[in-house]
Backbone of each chain as nested JSON, in Angstrom:
{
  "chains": [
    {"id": "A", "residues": [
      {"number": 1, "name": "UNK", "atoms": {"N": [0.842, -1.2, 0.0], "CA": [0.0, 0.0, 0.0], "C": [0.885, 1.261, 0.0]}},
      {"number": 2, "name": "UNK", "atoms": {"N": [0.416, 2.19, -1.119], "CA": [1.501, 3.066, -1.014], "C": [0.967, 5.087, 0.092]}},
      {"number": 3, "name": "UNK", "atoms": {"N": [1.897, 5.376, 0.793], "CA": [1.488, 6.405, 1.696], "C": [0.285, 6.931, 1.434]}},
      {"number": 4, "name": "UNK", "atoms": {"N": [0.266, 7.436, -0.044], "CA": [-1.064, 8.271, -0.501], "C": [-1.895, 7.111, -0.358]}},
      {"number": 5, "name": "UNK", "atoms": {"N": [-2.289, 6.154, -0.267], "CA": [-3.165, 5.608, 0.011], "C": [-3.768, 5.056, 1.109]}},
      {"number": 6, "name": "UNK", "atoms": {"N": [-2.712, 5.138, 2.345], "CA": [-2.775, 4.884, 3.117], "C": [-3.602, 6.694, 4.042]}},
      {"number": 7, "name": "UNK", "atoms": {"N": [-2.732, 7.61, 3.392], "CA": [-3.437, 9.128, 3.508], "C": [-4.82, 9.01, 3.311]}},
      {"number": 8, "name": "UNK", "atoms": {"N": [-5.029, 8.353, 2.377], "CA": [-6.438, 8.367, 2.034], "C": [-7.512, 7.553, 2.612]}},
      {"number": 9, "name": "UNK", "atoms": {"N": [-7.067, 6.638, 3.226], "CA": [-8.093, 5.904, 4.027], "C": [-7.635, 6.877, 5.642]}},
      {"number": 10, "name": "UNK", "atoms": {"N": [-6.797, 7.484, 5.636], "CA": [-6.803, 8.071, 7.224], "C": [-8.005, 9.071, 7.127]}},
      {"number": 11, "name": "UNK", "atoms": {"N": [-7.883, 9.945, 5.496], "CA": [-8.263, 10.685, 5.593], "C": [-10.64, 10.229, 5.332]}},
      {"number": 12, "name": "UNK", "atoms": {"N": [-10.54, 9.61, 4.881], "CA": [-11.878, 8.666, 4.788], "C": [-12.462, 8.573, 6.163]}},
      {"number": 13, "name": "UNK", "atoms": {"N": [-11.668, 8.175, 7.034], "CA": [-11.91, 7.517, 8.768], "C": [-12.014, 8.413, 9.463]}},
      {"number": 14, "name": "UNK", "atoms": {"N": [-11.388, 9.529, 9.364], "CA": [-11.584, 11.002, 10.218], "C": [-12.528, 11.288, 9.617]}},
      {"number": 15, "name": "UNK", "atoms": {"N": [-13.18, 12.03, 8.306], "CA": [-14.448, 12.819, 8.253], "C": [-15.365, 11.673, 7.917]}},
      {"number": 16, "name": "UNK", "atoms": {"N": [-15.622, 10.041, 8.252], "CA": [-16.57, 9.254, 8.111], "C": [-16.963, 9.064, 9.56]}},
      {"number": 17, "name": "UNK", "atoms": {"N": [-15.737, 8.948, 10.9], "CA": [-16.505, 8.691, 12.179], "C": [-16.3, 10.122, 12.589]}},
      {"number": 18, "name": "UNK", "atoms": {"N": [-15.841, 11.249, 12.417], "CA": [-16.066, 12.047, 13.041], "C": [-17.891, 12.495, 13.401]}},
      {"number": 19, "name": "UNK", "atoms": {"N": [-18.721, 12.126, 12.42], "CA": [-20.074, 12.295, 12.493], "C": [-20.811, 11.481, 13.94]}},
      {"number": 20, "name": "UNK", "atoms": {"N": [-20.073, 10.546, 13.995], "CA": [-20.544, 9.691, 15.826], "C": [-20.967, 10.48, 16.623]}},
      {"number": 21, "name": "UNK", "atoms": {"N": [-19.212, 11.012, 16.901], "CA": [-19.538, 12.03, 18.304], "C": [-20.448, 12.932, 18.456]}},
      {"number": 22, "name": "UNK", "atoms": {"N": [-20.939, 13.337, 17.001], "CA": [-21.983, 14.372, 16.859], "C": [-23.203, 14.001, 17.438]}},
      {"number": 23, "name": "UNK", "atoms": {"N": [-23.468, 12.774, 16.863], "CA": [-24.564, 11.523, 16.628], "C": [-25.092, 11.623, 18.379]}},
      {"number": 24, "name": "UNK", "atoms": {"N": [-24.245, 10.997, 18.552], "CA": [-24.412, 10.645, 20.495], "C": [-24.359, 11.575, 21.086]}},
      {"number": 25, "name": "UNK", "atoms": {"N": [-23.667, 12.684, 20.883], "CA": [-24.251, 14.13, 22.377], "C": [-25.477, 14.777, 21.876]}},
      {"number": 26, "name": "UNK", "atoms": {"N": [-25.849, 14.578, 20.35], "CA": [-27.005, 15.344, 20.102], "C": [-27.978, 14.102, 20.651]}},
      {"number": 27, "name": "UNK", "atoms": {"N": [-28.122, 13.32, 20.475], "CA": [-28.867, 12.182, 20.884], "C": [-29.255, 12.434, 22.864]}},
      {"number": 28, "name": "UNK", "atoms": {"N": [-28.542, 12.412, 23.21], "CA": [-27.997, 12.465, 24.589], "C": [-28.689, 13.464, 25.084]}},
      {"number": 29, "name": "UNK", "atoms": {"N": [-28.112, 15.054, 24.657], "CA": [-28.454, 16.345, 25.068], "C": [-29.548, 16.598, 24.944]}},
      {"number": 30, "name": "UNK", "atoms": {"N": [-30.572, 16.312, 22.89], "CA": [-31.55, 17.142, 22.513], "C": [-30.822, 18.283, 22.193]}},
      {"number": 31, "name": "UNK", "atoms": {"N": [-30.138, 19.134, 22.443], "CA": [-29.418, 20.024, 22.901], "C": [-29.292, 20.774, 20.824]}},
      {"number": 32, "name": "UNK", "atoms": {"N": [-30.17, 20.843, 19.755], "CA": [-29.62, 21.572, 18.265], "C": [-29.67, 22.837, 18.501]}},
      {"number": 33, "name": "UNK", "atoms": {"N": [-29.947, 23.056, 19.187], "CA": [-29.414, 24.973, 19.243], "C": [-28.404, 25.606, 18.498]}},
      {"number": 34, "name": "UNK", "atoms": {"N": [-27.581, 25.104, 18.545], "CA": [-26.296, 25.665, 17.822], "C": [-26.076, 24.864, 16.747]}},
      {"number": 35, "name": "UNK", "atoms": {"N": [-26.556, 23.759, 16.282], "CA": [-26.497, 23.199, 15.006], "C": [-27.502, 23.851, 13.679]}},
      {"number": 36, "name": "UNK", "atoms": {"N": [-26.56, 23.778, 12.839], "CA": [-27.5, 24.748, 11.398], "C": [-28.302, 23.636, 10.589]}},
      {"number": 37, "name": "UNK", "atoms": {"N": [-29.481, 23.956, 10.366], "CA": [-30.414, 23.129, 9.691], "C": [-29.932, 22.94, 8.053]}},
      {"number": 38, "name": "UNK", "atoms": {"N": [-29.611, 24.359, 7.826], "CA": [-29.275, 24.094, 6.291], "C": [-27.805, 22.962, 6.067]}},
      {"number": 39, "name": "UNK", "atoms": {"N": [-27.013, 23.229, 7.191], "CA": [-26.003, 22.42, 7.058], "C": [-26.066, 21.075, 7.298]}},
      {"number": 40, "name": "UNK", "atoms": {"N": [-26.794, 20.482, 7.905], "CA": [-27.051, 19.017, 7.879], "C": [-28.202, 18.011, 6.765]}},
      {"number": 41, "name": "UNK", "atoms": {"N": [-29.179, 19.634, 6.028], "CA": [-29.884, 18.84, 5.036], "C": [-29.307, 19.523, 3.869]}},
      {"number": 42, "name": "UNK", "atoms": {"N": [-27.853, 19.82, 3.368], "CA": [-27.198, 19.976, 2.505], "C": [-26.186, 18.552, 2.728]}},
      {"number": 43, "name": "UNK", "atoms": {"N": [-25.732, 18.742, 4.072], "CA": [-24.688, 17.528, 3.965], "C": [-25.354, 16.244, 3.784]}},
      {"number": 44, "name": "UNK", "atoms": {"N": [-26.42, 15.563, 4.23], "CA": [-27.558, 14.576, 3.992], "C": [-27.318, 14.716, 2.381]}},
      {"number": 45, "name": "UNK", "atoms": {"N": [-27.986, 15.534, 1.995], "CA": [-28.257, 15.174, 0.418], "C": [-27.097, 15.025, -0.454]}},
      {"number": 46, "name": "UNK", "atoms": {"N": [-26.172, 15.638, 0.642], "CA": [-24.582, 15.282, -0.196], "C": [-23.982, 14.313, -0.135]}},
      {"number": 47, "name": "UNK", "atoms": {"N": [-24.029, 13.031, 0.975], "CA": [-23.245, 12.131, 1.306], "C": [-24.33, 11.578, 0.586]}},
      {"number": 48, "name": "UNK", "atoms": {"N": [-25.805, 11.951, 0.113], "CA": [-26.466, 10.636, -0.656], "C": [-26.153, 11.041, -1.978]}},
      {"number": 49, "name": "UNK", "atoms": {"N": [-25.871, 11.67, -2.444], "CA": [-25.203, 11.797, -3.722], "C": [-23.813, 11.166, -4.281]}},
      {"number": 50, "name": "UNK", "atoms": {"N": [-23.222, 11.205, -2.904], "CA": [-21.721, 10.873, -2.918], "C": [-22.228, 8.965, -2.653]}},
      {"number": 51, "name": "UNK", "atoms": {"N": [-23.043, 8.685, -2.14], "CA": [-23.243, 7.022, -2.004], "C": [-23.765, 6.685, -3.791]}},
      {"number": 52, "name": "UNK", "atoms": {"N": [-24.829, 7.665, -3.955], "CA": [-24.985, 6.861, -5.584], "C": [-23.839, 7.133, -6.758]}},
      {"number": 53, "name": "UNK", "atoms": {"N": [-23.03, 8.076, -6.745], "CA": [-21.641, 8.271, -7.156], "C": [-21.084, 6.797, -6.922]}},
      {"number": 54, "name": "UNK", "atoms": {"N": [-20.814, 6.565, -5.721], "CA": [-19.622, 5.538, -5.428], "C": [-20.169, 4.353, -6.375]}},
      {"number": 55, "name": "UNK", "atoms": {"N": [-21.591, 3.672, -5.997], "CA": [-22.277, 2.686, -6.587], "C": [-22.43, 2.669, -8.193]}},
      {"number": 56, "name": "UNK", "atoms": {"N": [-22.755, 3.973, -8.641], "CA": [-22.014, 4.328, -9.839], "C": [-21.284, 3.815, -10.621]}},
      {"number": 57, "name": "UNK", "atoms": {"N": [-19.756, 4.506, -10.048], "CA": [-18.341, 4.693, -10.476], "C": [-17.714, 3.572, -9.805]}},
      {"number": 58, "name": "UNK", "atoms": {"N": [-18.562, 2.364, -9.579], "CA": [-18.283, 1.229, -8.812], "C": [-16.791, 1.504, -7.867]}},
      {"number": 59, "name": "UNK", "atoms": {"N": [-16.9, 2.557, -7.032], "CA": [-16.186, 2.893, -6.144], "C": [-16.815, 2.642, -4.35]}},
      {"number": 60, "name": "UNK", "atoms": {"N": [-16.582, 1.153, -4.253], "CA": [-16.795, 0.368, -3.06], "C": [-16.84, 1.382, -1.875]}},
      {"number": 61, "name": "UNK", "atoms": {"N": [-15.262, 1.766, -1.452], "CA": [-14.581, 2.62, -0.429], "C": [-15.796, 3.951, -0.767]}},
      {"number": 62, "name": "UNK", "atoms": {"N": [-16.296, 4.377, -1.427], "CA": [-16.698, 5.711, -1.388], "C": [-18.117, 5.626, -1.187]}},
      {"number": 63, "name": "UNK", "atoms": {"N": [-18.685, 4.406, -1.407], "CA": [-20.141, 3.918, -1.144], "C": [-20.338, 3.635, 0.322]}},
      {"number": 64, "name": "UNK", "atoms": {"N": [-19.473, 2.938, 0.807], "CA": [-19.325, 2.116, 1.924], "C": [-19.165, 3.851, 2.873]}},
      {"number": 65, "name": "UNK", "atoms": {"N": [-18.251, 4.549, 2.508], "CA": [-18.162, 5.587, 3.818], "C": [-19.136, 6.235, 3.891]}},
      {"number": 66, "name": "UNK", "atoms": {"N": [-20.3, 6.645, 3.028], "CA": [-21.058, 7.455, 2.881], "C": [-21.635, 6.552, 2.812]}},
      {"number": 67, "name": "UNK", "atoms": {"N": [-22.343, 5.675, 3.435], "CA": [-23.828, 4.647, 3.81], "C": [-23.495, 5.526, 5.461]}},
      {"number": 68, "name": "UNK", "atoms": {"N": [-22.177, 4.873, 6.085], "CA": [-21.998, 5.384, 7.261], "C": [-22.413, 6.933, 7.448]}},
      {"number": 69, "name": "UNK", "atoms": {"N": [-21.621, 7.61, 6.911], "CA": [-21.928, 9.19, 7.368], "C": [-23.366, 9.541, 7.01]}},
      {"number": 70, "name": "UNK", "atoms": {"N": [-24.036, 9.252, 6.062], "CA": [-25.392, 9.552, 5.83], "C": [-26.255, 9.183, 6.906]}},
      {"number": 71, "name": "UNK", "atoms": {"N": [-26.019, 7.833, 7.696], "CA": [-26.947, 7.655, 8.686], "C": [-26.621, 8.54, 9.767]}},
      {"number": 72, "name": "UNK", "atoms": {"N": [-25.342, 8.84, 9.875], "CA": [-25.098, 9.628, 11.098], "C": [-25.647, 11.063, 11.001]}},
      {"number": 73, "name": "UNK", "atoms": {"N": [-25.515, 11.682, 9.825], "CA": [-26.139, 12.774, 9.159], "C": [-27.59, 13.174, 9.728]}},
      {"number": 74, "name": "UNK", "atoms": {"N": [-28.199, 11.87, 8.906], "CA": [-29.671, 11.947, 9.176], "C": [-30.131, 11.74, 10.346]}},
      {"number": 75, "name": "UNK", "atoms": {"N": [-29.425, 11.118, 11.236], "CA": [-29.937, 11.573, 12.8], "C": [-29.852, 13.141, 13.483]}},
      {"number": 76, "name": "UNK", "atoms": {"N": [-28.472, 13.607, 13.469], "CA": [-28.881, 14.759, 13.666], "C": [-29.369, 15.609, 13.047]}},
      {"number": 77, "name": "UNK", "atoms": {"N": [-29.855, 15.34, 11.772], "CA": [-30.851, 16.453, 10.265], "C": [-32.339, 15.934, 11.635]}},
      {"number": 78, "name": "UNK", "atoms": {"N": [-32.481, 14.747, 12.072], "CA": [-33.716, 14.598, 12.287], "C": [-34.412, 15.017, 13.543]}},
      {"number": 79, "name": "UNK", "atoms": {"N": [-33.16, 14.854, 14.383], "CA": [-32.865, 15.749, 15.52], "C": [-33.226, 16.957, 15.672]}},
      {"number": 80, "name": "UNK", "atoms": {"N": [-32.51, 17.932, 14.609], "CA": [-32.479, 19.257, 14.549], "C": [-33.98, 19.629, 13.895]}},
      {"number": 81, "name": "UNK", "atoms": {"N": [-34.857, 18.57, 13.342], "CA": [-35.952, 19.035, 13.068], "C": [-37.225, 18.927, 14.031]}},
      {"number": 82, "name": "UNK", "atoms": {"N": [-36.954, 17.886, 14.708], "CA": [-37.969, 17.989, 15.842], "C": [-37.494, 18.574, 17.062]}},
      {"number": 83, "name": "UNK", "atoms": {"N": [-36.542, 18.859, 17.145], "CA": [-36.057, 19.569, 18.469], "C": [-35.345, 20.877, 18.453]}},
      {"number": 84, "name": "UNK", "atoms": {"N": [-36.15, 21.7, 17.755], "CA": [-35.874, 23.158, 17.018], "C": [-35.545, 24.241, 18.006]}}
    ]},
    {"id": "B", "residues": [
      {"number": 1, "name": "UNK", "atoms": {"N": [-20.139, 15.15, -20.496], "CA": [-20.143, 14.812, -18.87], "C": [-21.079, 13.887, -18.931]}},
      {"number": 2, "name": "UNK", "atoms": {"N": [-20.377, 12.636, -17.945], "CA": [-21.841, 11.625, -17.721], "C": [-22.529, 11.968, -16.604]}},
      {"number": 3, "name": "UNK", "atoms": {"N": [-23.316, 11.338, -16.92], "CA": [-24.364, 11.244, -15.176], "C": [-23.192, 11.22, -14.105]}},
      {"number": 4, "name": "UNK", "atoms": {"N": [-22.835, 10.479, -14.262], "CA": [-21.717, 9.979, -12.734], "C": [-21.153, 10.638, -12.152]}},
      {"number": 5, "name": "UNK", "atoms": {"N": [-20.514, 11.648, -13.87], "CA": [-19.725, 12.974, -13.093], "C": [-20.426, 13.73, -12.442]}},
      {"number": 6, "name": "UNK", "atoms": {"N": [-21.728, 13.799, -13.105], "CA": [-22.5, 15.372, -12.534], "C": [-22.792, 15.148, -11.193]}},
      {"number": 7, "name": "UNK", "atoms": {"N": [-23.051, 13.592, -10.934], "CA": [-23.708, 13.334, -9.587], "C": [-22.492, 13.664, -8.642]}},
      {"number": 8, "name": "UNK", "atoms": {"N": [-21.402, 13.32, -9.169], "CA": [-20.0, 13.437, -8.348], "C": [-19.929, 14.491, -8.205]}},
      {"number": 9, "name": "UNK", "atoms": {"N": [-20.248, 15.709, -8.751], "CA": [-19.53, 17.334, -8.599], "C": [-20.867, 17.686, -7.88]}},
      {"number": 10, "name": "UNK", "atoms": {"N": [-21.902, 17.416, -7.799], "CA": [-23.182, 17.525, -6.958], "C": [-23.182, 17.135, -5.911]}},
      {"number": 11, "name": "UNK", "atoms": {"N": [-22.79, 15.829, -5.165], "CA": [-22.299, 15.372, -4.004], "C": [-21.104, 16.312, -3.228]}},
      {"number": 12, "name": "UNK", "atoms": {"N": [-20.185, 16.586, -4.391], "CA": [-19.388, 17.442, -3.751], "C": [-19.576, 18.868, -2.99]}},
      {"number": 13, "name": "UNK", "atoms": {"N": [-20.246, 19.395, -4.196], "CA": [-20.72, 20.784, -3.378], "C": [-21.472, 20.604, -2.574]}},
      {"number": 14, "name": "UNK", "atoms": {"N": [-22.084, 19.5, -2.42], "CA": [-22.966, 19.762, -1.105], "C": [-22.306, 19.205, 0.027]}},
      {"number": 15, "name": "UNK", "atoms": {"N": [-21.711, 18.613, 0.056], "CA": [-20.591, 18.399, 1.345], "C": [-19.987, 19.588, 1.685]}},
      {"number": 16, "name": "UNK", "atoms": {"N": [-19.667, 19.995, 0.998], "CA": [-18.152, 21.466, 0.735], "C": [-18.898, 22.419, 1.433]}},
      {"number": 17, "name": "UNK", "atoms": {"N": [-20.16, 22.729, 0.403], "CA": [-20.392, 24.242, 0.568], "C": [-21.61, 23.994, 2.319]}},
      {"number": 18, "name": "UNK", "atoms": {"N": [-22.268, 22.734, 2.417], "CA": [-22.926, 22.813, 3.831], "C": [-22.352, 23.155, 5.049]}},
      {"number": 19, "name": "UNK", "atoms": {"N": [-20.727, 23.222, 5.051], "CA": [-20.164, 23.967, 6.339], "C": [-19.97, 25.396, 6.355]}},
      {"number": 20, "name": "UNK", "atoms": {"N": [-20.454, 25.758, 5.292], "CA": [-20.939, 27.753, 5.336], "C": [-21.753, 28.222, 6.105]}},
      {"number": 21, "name": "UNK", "atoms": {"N": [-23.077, 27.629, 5.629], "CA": [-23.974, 28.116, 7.1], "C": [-23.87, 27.773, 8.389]}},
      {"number": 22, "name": "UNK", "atoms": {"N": [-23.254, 26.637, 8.298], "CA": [-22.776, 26.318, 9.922], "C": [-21.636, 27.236, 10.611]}},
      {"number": 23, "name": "UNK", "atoms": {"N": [-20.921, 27.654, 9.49], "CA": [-19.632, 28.694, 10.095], "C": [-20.324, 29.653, 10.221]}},
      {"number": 24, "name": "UNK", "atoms": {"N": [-21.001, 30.247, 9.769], "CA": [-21.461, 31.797, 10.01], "C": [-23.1, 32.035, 10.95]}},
      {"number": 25, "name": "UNK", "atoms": {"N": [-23.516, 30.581, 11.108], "CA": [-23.967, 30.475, 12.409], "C": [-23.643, 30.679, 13.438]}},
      {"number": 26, "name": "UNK", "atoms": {"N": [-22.126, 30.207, 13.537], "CA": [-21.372, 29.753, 14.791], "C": [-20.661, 31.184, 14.978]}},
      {"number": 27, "name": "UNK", "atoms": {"N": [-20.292, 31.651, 13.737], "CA": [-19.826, 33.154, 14.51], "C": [-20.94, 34.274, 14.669]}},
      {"number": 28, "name": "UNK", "atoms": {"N": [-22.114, 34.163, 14.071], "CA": [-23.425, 35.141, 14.473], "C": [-23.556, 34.798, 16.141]}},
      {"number": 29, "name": "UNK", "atoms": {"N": [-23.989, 33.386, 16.267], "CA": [-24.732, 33.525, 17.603], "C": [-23.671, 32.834, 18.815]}},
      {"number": 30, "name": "UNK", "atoms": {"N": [-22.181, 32.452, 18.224], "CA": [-21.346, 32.458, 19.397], "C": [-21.654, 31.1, 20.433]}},
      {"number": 31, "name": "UNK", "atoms": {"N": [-22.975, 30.486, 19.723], "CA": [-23.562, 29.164, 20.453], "C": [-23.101, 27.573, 19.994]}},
      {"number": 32, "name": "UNK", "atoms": {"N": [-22.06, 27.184, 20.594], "CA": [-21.598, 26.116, 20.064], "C": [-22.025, 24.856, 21.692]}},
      {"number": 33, "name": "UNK", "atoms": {"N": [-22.841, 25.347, 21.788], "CA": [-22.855, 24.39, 23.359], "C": [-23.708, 22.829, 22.923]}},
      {"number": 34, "name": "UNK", "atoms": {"N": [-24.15, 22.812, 21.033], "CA": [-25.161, 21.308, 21.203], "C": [-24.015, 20.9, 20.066]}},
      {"number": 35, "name": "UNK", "atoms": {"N": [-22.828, 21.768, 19.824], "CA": [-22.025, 21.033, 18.468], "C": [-20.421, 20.192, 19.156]}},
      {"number": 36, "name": "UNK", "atoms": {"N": [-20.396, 19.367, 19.088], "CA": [-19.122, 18.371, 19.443], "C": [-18.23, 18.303, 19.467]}},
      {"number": 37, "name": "UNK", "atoms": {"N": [-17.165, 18.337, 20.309], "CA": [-15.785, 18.843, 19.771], "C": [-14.827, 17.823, 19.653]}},
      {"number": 38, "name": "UNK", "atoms": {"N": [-15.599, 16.794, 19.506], "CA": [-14.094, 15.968, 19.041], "C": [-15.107, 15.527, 17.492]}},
      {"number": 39, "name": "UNK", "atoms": {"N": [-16.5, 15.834, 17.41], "CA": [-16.463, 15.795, 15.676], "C": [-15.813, 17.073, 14.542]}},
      {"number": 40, "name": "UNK", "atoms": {"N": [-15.748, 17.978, 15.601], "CA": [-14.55, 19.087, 14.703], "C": [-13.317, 18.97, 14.716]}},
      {"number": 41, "name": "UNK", "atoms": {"N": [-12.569, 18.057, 15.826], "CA": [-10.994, 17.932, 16.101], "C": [-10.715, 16.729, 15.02]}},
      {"number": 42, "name": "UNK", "atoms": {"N": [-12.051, 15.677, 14.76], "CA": [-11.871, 14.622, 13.774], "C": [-11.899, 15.244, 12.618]}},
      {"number": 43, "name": "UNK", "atoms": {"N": [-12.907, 15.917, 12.17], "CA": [-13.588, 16.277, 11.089], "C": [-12.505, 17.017, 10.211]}},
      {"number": 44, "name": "UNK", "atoms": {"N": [-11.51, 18.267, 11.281], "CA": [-10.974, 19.226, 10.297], "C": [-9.687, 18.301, 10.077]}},
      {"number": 45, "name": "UNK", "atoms": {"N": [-9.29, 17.554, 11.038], "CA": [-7.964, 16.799, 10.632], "C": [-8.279, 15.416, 9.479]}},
      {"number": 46, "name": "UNK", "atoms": {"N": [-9.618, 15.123, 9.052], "CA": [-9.626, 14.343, 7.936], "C": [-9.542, 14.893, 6.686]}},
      {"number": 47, "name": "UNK", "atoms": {"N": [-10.525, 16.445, 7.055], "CA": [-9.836, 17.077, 5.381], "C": [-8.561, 17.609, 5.583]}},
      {"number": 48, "name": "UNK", "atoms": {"N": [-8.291, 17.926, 6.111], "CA": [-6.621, 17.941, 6.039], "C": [-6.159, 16.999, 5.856]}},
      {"number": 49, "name": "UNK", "atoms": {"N": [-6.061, 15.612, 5.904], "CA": [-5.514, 14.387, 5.183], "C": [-6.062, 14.434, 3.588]}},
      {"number": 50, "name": "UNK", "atoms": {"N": [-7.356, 14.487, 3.494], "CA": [-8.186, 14.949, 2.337], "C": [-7.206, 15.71, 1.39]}},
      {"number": 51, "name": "UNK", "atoms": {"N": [-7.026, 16.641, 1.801], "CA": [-6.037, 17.623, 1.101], "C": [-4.721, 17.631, 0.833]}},
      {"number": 52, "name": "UNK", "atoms": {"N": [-3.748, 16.723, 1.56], "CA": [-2.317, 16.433, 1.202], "C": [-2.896, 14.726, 0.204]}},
      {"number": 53, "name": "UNK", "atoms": {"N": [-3.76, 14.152, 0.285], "CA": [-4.318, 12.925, -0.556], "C": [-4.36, 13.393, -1.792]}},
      {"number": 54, "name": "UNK", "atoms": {"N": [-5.446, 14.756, -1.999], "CA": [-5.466, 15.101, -3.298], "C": [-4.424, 15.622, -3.847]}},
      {"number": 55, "name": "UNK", "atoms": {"N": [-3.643, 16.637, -3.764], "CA": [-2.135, 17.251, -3.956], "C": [-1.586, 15.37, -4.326]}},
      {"number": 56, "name": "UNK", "atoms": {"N": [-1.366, 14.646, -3.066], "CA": [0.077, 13.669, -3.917], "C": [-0.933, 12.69, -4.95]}},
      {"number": 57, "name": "UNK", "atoms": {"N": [-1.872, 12.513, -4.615], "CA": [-2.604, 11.801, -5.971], "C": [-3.322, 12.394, -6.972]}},
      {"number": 58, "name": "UNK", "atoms": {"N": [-2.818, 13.82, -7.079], "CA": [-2.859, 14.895, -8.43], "C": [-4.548, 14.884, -8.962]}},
      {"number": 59, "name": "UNK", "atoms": {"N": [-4.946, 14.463, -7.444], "CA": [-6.214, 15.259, -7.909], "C": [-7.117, 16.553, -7.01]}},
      {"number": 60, "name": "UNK", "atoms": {"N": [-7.09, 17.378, -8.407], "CA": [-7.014, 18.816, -8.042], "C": [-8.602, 19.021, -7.444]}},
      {"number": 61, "name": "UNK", "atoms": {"N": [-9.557, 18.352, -8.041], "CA": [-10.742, 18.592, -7.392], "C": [-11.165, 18.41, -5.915]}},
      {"number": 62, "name": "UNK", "atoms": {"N": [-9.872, 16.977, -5.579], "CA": [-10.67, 16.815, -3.622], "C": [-9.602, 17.339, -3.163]}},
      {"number": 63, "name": "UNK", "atoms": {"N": [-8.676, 18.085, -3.865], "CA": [-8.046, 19.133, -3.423], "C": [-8.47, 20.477, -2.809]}},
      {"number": 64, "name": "UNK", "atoms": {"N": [-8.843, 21.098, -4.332], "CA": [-9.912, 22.308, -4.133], "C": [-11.295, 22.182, -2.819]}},
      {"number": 65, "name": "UNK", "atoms": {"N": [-11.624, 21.164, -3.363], "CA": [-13.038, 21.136, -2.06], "C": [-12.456, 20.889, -0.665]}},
      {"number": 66, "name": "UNK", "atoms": {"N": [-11.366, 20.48, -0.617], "CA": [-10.895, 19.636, 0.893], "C": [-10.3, 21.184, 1.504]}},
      {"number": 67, "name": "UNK", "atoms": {"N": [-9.888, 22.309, 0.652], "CA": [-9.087, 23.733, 1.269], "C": [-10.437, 24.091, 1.749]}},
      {"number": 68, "name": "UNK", "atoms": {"N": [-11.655, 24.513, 1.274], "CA": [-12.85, 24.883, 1.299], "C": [-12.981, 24.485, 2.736]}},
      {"number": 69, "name": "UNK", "atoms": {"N": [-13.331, 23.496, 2.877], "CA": [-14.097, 22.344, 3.909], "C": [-13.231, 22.862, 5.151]}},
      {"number": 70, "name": "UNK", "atoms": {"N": [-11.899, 22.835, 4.926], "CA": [-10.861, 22.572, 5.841], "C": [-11.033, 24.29, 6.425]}},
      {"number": 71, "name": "UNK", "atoms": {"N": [-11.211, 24.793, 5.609], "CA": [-11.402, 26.527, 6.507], "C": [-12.748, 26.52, 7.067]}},
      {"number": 72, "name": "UNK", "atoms": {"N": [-13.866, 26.059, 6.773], "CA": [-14.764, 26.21, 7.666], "C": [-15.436, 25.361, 8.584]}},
      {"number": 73, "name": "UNK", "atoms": {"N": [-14.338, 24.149, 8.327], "CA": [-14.226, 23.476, 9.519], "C": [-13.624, 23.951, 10.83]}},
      {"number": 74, "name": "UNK", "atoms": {"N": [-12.563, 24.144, 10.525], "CA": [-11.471, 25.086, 11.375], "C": [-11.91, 25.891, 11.788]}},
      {"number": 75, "name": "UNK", "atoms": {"N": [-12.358, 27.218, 11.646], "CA": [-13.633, 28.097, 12.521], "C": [-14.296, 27.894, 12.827]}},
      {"number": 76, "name": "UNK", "atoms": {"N": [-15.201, 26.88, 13.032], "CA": [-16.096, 25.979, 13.927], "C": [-14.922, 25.513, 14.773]}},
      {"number": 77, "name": "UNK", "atoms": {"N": [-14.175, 24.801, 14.349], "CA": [-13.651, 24.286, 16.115], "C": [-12.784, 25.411, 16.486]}},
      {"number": 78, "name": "UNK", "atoms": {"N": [-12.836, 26.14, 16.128], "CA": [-11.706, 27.426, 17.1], "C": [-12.978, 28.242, 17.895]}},
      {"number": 79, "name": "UNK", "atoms": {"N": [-14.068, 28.449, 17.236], "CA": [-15.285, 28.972, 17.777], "C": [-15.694, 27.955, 19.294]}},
      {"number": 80, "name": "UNK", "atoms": {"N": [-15.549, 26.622, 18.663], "CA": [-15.883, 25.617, 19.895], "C": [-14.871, 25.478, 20.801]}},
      {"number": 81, "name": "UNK", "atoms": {"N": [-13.802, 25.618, 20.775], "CA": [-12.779, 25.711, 21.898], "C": [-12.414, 26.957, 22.546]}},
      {"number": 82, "name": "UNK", "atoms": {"N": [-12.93, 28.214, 21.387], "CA": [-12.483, 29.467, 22.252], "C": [-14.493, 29.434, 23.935]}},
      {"number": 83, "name": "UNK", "atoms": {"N": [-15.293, 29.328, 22.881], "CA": [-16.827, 29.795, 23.263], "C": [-17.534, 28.584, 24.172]}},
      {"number": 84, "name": "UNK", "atoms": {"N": [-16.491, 27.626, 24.747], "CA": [-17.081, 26.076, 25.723], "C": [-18.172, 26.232, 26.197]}}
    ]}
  ]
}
């Protein structure tokens, strides 16, 4: 495996679980006050764009991270809509 | 352009450009108390891998979007670590 590729799955794993931590204190708290609505149903519709891309461009790695981040997405998109 | 691409440069901007309103949320109302701080300490250090990935694997597009991302990621977590 060569560095850049190895860069690239580091870099995949940081902005694919960074969405967790989000996931679980908003879960936890209730607490969207400070979360932006437009920014989570832009990023939603983006990581589902980026999943039918991957499935597409039969790009496994890019399908597979964005199944993950989309669900994490859509919890706090769903969050932030009932708990305004 | 095929479908694939368009869906690809469509996925993109909406990843990219959804941390705008969240940055200029976060510096209007100074309220970062329901947003996470280890999904911004993850988040900005994956596009920053994002971004030395695209540079050594000469591609200029998750280049371009990963500088984007990576600045308004970064003011969200400087907002969240200065404003606890």
């Amino acid at each position: 495996m060569t560095t850049t590729t190895i860069i690239g799955y580091m870099a995949a794993f940081g902005t694919t679980v960074s969405f967790l931590p989000q996931a679980i204190k908003t879960i936890q708290t209730k607490n969207t006050s400070g979360i932006s609505l437009y920014m989570y149903a832009l990023f939603t519709a983006g990581t589902l764009f980026w999943l039918i891309y991957g499935l597409m461009s039969g790009s496994l790695p890019v399908a597979i991270a964005n199944v993950i981040t989309f669900v994490f997405a859509s919890i706090i998109l769903v969050y932030k809509i009932i708990y305004k």
